[in-house]
Short mmCIF file of the C-alpha atoms (twelve columns), coordinates in Angstrom:
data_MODEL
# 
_entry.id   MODEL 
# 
loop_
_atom_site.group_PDB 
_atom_site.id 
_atom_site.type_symbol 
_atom_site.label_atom_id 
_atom_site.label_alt_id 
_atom_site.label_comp_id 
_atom_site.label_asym_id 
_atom_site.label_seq_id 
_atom_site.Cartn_x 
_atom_site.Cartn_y 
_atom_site.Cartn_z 
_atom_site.pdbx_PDB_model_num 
ATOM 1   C CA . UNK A 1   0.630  4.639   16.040 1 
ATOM 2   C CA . UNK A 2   -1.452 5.743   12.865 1 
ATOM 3   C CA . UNK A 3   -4.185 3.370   11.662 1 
ATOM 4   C CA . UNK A 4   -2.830 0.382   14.170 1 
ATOM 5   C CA . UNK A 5   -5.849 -2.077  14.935 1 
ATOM 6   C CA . UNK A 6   -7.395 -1.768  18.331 1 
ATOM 7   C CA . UNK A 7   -5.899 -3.627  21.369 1 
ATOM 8   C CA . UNK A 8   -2.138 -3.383  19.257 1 
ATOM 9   C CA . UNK A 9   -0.297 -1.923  22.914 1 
ATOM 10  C CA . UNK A 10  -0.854 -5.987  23.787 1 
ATOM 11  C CA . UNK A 11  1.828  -6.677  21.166 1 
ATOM 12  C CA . UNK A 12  3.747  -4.148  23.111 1 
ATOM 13  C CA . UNK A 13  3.812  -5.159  26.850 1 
ATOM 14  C CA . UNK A 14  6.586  -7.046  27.898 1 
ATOM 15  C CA . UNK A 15  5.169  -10.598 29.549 1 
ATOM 16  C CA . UNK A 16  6.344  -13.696 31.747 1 
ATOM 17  C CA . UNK A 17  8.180  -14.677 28.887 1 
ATOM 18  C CA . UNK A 18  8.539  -12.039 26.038 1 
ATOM 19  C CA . UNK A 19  10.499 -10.323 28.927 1 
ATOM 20  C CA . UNK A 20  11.469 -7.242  26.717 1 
ATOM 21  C CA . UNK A 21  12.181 -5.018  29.619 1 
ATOM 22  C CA . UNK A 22  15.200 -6.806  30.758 1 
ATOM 23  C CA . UNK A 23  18.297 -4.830  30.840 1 
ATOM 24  C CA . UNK A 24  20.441 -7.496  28.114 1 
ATOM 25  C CA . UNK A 25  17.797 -7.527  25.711 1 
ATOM 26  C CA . UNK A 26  17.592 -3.908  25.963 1 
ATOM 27  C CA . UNK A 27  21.159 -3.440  25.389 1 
ATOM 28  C CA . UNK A 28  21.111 -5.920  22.659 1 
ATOM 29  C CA . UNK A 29  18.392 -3.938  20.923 1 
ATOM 30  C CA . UNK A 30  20.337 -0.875  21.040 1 
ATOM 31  C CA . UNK A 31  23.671 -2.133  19.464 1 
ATOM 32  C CA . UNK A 32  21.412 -4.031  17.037 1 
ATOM 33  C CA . UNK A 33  19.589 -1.328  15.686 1 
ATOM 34  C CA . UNK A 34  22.392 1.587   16.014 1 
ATOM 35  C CA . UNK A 35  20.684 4.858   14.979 1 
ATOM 36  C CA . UNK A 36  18.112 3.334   12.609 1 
ATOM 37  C CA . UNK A 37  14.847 4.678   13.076 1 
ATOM 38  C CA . UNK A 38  13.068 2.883   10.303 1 
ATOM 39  C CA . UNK A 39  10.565 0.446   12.198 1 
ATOM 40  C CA . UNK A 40  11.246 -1.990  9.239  1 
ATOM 41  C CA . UNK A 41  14.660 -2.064  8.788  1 
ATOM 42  C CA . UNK A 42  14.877 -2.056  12.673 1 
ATOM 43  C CA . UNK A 43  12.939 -5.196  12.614 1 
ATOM 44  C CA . UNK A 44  14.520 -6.730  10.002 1 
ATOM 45  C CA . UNK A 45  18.211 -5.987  11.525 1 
ATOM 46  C CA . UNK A 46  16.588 -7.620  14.671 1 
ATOM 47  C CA . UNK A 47  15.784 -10.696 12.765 1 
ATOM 48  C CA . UNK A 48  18.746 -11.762 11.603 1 
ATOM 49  C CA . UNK A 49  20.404 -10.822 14.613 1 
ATOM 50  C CA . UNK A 50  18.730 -13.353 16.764 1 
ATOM 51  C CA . UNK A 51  18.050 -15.982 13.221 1 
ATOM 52  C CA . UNK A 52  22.366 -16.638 13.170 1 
ATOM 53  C CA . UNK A 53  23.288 -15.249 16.640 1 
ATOM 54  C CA . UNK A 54  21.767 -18.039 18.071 1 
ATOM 55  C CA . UNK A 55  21.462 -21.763 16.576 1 
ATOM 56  C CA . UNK A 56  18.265 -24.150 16.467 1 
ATOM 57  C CA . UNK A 57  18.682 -27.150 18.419 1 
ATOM 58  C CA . UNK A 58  15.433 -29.068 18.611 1 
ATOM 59  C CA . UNK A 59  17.440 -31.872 21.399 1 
ATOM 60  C CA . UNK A 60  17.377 -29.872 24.684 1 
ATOM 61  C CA . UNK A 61  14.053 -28.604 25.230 1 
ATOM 62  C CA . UNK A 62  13.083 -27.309 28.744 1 
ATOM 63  C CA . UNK A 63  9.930  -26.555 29.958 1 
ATOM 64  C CA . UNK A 64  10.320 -25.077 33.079 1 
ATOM 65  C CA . UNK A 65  8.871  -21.622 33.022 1 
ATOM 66  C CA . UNK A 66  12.360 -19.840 34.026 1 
ATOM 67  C CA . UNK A 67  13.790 -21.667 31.543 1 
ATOM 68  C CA . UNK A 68  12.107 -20.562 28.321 1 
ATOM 69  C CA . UNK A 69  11.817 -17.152 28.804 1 
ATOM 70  C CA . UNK A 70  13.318 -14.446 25.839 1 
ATOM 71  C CA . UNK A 71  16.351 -13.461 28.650 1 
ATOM 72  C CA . UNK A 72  16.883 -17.394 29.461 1 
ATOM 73  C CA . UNK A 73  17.915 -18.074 25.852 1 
ATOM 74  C CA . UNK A 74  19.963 -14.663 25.324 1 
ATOM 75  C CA . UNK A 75  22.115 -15.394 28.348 1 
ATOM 76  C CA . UNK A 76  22.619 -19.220 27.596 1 
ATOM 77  C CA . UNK A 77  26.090 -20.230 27.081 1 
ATOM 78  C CA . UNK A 78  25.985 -22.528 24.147 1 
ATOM 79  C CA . UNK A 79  23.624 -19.974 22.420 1 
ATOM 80  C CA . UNK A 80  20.911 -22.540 20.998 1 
ATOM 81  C CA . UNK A 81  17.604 -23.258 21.421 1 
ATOM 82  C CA . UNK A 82  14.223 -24.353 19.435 1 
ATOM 83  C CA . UNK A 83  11.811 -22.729 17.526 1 
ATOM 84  C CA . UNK A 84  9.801  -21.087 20.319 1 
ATOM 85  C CA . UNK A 85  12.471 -19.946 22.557 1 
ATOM 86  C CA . UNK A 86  13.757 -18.056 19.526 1 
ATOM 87  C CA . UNK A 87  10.707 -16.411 18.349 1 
ATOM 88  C CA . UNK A 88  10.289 -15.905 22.326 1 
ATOM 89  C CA . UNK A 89  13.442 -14.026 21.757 1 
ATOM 90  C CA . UNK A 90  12.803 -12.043 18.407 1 
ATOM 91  C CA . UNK A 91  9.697  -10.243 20.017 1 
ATOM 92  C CA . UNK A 92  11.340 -9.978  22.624 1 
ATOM 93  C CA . UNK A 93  13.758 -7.629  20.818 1 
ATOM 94  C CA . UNK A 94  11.154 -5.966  18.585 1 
ATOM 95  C CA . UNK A 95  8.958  -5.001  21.525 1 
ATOM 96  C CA . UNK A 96  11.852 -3.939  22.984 1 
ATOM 97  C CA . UNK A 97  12.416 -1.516  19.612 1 
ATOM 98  C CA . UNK A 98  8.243  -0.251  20.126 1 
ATOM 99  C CA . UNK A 99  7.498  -2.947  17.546 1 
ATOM 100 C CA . UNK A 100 3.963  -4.818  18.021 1 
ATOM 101 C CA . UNK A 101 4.759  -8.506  17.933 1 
ATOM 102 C CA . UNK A 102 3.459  -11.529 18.550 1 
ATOM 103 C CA . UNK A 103 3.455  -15.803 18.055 1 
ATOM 104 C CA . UNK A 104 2.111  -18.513 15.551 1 
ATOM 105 C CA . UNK A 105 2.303  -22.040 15.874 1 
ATOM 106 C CA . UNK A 106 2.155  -24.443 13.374 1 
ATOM 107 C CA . UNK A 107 2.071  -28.389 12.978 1 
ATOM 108 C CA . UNK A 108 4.670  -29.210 9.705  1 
ATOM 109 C CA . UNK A 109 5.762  -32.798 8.342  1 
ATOM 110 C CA . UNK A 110 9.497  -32.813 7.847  1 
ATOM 111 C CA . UNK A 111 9.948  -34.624 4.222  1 
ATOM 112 C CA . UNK A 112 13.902 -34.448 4.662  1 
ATOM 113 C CA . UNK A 113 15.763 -36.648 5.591  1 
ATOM 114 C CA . UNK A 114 16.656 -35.359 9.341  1 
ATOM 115 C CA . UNK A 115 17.126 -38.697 10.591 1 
ATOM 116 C CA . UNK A 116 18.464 -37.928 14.289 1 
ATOM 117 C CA . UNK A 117 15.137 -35.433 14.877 1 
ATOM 118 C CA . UNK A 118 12.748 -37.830 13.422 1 
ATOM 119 C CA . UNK A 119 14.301 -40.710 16.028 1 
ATOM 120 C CA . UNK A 120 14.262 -38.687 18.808 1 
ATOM 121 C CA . UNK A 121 10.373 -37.356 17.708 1 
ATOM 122 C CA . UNK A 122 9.400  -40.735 16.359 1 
ATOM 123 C CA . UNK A 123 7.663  -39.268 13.894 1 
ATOM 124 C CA . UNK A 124 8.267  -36.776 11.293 1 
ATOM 125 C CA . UNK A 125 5.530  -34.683 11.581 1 
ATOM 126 C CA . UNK A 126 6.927  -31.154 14.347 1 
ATOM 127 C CA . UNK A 127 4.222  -30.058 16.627 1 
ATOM 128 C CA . UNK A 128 3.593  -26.472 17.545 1 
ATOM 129 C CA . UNK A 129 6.501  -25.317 15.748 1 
ATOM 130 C CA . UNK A 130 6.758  -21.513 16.079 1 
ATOM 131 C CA . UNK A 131 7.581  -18.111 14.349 1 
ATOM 132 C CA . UNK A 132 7.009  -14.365 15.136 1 
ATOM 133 C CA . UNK A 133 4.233  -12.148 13.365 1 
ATOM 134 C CA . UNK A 134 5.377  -8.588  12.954 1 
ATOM 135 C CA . UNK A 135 2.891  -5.530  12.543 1 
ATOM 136 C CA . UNK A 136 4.454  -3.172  10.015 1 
ATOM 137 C CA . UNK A 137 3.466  -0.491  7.771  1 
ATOM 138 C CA . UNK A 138 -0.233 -1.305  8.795  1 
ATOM 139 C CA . UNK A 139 0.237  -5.532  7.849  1 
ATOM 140 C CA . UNK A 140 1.036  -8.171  10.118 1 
ATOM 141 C CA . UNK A 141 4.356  -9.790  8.972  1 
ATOM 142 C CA . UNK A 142 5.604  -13.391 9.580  1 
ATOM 143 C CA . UNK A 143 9.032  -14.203 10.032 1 
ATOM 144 C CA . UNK A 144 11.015 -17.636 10.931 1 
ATOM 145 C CA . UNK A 145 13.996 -17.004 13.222 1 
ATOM 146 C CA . UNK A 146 14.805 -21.020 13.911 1 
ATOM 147 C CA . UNK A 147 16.943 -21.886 11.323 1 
ATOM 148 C CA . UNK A 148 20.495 -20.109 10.912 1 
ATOM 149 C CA . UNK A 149 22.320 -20.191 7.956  1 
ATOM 150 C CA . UNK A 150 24.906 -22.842 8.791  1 
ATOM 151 C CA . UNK A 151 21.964 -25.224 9.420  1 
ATOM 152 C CA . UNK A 152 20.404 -23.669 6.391  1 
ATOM 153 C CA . UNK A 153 23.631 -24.661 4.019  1 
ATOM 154 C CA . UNK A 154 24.002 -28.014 6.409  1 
ATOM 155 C CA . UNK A 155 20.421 -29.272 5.280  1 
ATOM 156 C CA . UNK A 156 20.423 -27.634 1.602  1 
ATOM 157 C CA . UNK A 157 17.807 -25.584 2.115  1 
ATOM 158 C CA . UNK A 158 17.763 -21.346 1.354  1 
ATOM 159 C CA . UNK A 159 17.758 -19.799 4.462  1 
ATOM 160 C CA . UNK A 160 14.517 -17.768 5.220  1 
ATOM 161 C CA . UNK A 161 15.460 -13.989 4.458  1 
ATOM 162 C CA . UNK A 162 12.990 -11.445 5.886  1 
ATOM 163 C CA . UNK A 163 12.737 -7.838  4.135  1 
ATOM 164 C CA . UNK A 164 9.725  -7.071  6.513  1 
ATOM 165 C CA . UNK A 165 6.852  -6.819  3.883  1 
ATOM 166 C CA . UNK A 166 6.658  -10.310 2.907  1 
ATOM 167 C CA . UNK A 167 5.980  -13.394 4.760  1 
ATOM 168 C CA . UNK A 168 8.849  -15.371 5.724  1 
ATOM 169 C CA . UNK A 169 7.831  -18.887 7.227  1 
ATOM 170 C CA . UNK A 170 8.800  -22.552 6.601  1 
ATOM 171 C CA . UNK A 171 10.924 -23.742 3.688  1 
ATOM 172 C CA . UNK A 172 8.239  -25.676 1.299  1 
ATOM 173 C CA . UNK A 173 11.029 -27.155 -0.793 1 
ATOM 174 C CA . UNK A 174 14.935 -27.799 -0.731 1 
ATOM 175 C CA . UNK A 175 17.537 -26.646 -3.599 1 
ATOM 176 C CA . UNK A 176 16.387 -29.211 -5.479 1 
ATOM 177 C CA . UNK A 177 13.097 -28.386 -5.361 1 
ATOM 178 C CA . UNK A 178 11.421 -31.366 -3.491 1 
ATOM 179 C CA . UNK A 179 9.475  -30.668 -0.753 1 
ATOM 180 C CA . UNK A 180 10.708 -29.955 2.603  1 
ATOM 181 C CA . UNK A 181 8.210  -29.087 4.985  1 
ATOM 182 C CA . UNK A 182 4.401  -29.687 4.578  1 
ATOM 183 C CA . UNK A 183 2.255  -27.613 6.604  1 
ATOM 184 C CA . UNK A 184 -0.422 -29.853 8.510  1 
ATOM 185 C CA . UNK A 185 -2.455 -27.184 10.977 1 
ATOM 186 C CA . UNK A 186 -2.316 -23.346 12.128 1 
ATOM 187 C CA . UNK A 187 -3.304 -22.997 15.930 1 
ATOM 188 C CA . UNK A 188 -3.499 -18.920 15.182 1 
ATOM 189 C CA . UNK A 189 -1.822 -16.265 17.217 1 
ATOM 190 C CA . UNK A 190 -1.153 -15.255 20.936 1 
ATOM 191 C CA . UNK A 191 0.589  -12.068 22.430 1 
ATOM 192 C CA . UNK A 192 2.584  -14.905 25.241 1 
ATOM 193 C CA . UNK A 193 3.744  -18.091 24.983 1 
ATOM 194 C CA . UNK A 194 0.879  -20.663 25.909 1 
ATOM 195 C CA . UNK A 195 3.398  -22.778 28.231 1 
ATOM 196 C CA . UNK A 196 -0.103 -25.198 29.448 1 
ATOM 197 C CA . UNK A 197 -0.957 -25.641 25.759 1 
ATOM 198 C CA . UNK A 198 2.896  -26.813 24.901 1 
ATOM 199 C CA . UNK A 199 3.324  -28.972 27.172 1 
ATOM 200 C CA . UNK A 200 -0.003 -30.748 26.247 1 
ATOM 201 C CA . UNK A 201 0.815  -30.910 23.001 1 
ATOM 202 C CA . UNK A 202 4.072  -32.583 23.896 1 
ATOM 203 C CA . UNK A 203 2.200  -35.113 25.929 1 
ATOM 204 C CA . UNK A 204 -0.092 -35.608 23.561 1 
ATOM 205 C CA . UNK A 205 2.289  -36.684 20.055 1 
ATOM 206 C CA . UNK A 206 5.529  -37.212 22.210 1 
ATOM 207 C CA . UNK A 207 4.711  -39.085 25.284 1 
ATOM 208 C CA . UNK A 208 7.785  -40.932 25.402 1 
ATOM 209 C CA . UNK A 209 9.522  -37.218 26.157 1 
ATOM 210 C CA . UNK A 210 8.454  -37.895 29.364 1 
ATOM 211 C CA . UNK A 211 9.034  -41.634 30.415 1 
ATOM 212 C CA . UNK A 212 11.715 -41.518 32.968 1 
ATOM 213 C CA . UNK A 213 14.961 -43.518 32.055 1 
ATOM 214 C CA . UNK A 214 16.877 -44.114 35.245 1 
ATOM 215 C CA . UNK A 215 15.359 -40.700 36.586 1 
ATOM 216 C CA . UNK A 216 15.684 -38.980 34.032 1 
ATOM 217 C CA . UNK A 217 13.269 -37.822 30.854 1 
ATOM 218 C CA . UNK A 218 13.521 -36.495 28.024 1 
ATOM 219 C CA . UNK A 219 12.239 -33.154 28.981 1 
ATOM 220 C CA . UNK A 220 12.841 -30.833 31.601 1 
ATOM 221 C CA . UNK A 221 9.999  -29.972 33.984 1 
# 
């Protein structure tokens, strides 16, 4: 790989849960990709592939380390999960394609008016949300595979398009132009995802996820 930054085969490797050597995701890859050998339309194809072929849902999260790996989510019958399970998937699929990927994780305050997430978070601000950074053409590239474009048209935001040379993260504002996500903090990058640091997090701004209500909480663990 010409002029790619040293330590780039991390972004490679499959891991716990970036499991890109497993047999579906490598079949999905194929079929996704066809014969294109452009590493940027190949990513791009694989973003939108995994953006609408599965749908964000914020309300069943699961922490258990089986459960949140890339092959968990691709071979889950209702075909939903949250932000991190789906970037888990999208690099996933790109490493999967030879294309160095990796995570960030960002804290955003939700200024629409999503009134079943904000109950169940009370609060609007999302913690640790996630998307995938992509390195083409030299650049790393961010791109935001949660939201597919029936939740997109649902909320009244434009979906987030990805042509794989420009950063596609968070919608700022809503068709009307009034803000719709406010970025709060930027916890950087990592080649895995950091499953200790989650759940912390969780603990931390959510501690009612885990208050048992007749043996049962809100999380999985």
């Amino acid at each position: 790989m010409n002029n790619a930054p040293l330590g780039i085969e991390l972004y490679l490797r499959p891991t716990y849960f970036v499991d890109s050597e497993q047999p579906d995701i490598q079949r999905f890859v194929k079929n996704t990709i066809g014969n294109e050998i452009d590493k940027t339309k190949i990513a791009v194809k694989l973003y939108y592939a995994v953006r609408d072929g599965w749908r964000y849902n914020p309300y069943n999260i699961d922490l258990r380390h089986t459960a949140m790996k890339a092959s968990s989510l691709f071979n889950r019958e209702n075909k939903s999960g949250y932000c991190i399970e789906k970037a888990c998937l999208l690099n996933a699929c790109l490493r999967a394609a030879d294309i160095p990927s990796r995570f960030c994780f960002f804290d955003v305050k939700n200024h629409i008016g999503v009134e079943k997430l904000i109950q169940v978070l009370k609060t609007d601000v999302l913690v640790f949300h996630a998307c995938s950074e992509i390195y083409l053409n030299g650049n790393w590239v961010k791109a935001t595979p949660a939201f597919n474009i029936e939740l997109c048209e649902h909320l009244g935001v434009q979906p987030m398009e990805f042509d794989g040379v420009n950063d596609s993260i968070f919608q700022q504002y809503d068709e009307k132009g009034e803000v719709f996500m406010e970025y709060l903090k930027d916890y950087g990058t990592f080649h895995d995802v950091p499953h200790d640091m989650f759940v912390m997090l969780l603990h931390q701004y959510y501690p009612h996820f885990f208050l048992k209500t007749e043996d049962k909480a809100m999380v999985n663990v």
